[in-house]
N, C-alpha and C positions, 0 to 999 in steps of 0.2 A: 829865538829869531835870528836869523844869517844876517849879517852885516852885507848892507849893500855895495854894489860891485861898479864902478862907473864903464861904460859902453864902451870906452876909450881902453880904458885894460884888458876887455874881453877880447877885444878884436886885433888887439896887440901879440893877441896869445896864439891867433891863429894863425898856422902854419901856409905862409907863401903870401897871405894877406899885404902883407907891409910889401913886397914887388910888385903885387899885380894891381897898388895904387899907385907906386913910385913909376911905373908904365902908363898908366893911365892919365898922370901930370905930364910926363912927358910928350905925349902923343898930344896932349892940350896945349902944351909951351911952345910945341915944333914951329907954330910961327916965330915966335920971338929967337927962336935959336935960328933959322934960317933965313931972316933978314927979309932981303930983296927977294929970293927964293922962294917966299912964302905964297906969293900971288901964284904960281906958279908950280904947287907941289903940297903934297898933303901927308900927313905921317898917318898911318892905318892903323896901325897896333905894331906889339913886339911878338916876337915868337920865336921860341927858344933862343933867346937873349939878342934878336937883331931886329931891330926898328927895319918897319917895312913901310919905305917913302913912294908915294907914287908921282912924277913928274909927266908935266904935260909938253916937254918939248925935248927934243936930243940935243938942242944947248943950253937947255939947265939943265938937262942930265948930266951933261959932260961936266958944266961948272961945279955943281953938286961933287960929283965923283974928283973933283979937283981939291973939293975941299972936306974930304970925309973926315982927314984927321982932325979936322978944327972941330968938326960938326961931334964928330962922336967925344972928344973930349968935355964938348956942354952937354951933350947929354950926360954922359957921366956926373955933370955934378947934380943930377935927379933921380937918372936910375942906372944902374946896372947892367950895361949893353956892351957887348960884343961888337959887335961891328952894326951898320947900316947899308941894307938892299936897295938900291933903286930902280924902279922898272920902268919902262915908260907908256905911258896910258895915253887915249886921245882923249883932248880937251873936250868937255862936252860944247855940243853946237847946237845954239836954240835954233838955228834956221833949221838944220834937219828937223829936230823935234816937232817944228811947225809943219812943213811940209809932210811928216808922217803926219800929225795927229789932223790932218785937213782929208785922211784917207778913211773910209767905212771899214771900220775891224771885220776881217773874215775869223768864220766860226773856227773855235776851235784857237785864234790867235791873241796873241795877251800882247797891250798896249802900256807903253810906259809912258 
């Protein structure tokens, strides 16, 4: 009979496992790394090694982007990253949302 093996070892063994959780932390810590920035920006995932942030205004992007070196230096001490992308996205807006979803969907169109 094989001596048992603990789950913890086996998934140790697998190749790229241990970044694509040490990514996976970090994309869940990005509020604490980002402070005040947090209300205000979201980390998405990594891909090929650069944390991808989505910010909802062009002056925390700009602050963001002011403070990359400090930002990627804590990630670093999680995972593995290269640099950090930020883009800037519109903040979502429940009054649109309302104001669409008060409209009869036509066929053929999908409602979020």
């Amino acid at each position: 009979m094989a001596e048992p093996v603990r789950v913890g070892d086996l998934l140790a063994e697998m190749p790229g496992l241990h970044d694509r959780m040490a990514e996976a932390r970090l994309v869940e810590t990005w509020p604490t790394i980002a402070g005040a920035a947090a209300a205000r920006s979201r980390a998405e995932g990594v891909d090929q090694g650069v944390l991808q942030v989505a910010v909802d205004s062009s002056g925390w992007l700009h602050r963001l982007t002011l403070e990359e070196s400090r930002l990627i230096a804590r990630c670093r001490e999680i995972a593995a990253i290269r640099s950090i992308r930020f883009r800037l996205v519109a903040p979502p807006d429940p009054a649109a949302r309302a104001v669409r979803s008060s409209f009869p969907a036509v066929e053929g169109e999908v409602c979020s």
